[in-house]
N, C-alpha and C positions, 0 to 999 in steps of 0.2 A: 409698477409699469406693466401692460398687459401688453405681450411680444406674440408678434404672430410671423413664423418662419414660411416664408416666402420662395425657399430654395427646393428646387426638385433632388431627391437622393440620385448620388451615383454609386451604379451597381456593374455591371456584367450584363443587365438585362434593362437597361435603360437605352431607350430609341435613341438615334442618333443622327446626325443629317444621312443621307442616302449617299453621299461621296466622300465623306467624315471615316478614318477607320475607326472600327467598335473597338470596345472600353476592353481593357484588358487588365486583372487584378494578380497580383502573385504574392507568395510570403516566400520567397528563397531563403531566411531566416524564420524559425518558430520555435516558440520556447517548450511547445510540446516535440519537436525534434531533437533535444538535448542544448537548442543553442542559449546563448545567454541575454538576447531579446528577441522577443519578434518583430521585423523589417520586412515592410509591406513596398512592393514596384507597383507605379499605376504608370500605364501606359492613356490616353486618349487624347483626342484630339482639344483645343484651345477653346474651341466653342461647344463644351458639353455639359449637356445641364442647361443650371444657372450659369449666363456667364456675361459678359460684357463685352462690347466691340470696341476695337480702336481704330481709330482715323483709317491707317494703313493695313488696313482689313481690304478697304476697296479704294482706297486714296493713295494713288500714288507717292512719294516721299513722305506719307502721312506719320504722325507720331504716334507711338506705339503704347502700350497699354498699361505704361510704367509711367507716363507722362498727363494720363487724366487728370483732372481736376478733381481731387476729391471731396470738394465745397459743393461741387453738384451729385456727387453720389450720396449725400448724407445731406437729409432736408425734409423740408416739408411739400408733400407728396399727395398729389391728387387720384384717388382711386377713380375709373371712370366704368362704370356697366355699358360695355358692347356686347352683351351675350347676346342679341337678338337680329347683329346684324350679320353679313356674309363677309363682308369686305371691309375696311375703314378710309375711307374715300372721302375727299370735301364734299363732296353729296350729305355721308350720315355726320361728319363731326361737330356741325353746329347745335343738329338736335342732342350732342353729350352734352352739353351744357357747360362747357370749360370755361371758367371766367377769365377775362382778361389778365393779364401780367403772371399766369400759372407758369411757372417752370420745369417744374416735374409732373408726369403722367404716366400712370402706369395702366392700363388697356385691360381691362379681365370680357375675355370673350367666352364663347363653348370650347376651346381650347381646352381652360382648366375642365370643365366637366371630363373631357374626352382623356384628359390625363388622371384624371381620376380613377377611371375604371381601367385604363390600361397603359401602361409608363412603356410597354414595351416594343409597341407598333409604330413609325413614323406613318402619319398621315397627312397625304400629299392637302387635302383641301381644308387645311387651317385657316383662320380669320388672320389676313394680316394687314398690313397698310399699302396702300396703292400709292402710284407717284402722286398724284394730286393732294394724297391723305397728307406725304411727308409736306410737300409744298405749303399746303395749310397750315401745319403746325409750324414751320418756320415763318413765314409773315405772324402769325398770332407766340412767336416770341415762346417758344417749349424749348427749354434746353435738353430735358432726359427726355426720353421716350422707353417705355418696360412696356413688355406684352408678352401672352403665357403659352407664346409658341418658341421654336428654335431658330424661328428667324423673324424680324419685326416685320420685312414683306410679304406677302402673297408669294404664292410658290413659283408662277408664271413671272412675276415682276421683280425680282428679288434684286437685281444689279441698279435698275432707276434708283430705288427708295432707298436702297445704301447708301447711294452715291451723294443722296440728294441732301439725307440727313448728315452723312458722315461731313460732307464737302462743308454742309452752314455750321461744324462746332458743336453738333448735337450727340451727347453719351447716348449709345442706344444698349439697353438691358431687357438680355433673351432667354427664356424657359425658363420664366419662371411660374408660380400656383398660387394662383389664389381663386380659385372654389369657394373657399370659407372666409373668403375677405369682401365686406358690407363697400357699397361704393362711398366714398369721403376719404375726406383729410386724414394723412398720419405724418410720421417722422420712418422716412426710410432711410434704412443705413445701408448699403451696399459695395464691399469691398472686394475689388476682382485681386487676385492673386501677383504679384509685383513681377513680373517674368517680362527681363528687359527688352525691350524692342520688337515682341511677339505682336499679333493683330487682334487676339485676345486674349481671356483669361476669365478661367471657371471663377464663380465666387458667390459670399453667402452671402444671401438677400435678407433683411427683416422688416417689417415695420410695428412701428411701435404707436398705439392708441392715445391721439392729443388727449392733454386733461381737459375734461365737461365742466 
């Protein structure tokens, strides 16, 4: 199998939402302190990194991120090249070329470029989906939606397009990288962290290259 890791590192100096508190790492046990293991504390917030949204993220009584469907986190998965546009709007989504009955989609914009060169700056004017863009992929039948910012909206619109996808049933998977991922088909596995009734949950993304 040829695996390509999908998940952005978390460090100390990983961007983080601009109202999210920063990551915070400690060893209060270390076995070069004399102790008898080293025990690492991670402090951050539910949506760091890679990570995954639940329902009641923006959904009122919505179900939490212990209760996803993991038949839609793990599948066959549509890479789509948006590097080229500003926005993802039903304006650009037809020229992606998404074939009908697709379920999973995962978005690679200038995002990944821009986290390529620097993991540590949030920037406000990332490529995300506009309410129209969500609207679209719920009439054309997307259950996941992934995109390689920290949040699947536009910065400006960020409450519609949650709202819009979270409310129709739609996994949405956030920060994650793919720079070096070709647009097509693979088998992504994506398991966010089982932390009960939380709104989300950090988690390691892969996909794996169909066989030719």
């Amino acid at each position: 199998m040829v695996i390509h890791d999908i998940s952005l590192p978390i460090s100390e100096s990983l961007a983080t939402w601009p109202t999210h508190p920063p990551i915070k790492i400690s060893q209060p046990r270390h076995l070069e302190k004399g102790d008898h293991a080293t025990v690492s504390e991670i402090r951050l917030s539910a949506h760091t990194g890679t990570h995954v949204d639940a329902p009641n993220h923006f959904i009122p009584k919505g179900s939490g991120v212990d209760a996803l469907d993991l038949n839609l986190l793990v599948g066959v998965t549509l890479v789509v090249d948006a590097t080229c546009v500003e926005k993802i709007s039903a304006s650009e989504l037809p020229d992606m070329q998404i074939p009908d009955n697709t379920e999973r989609v995962l978005f690679r914009t200038r995002n990944s470029e821009r986290w390529h060169r620097n993991q540590e700056e949030f920037f406000e004017d990332y490529v995300g989906i506009t309410p129209s863009g969500a609207d679209w992929l719920i009439k054309h039948g997307v259950r996941l939606v992934g995109i390689d910012s920290l949040s699947v909206a536009t910065f400006d619109q960020s409450v519609p397009t949650h709202k819009a996808l979270l409310g129709a049933g739609i996994t949405i998977v956030e920060g994650l990288y793919l720079e070096r991922i070709s647009p097509g088909m693979y088998n992504l596995v994506c398991l966010p962290i089982k932390l009960m009734g939380l709104d989300g949950a950090p988690a390691r993304a892969i996909l794996i290259e169909l066989p030719r």
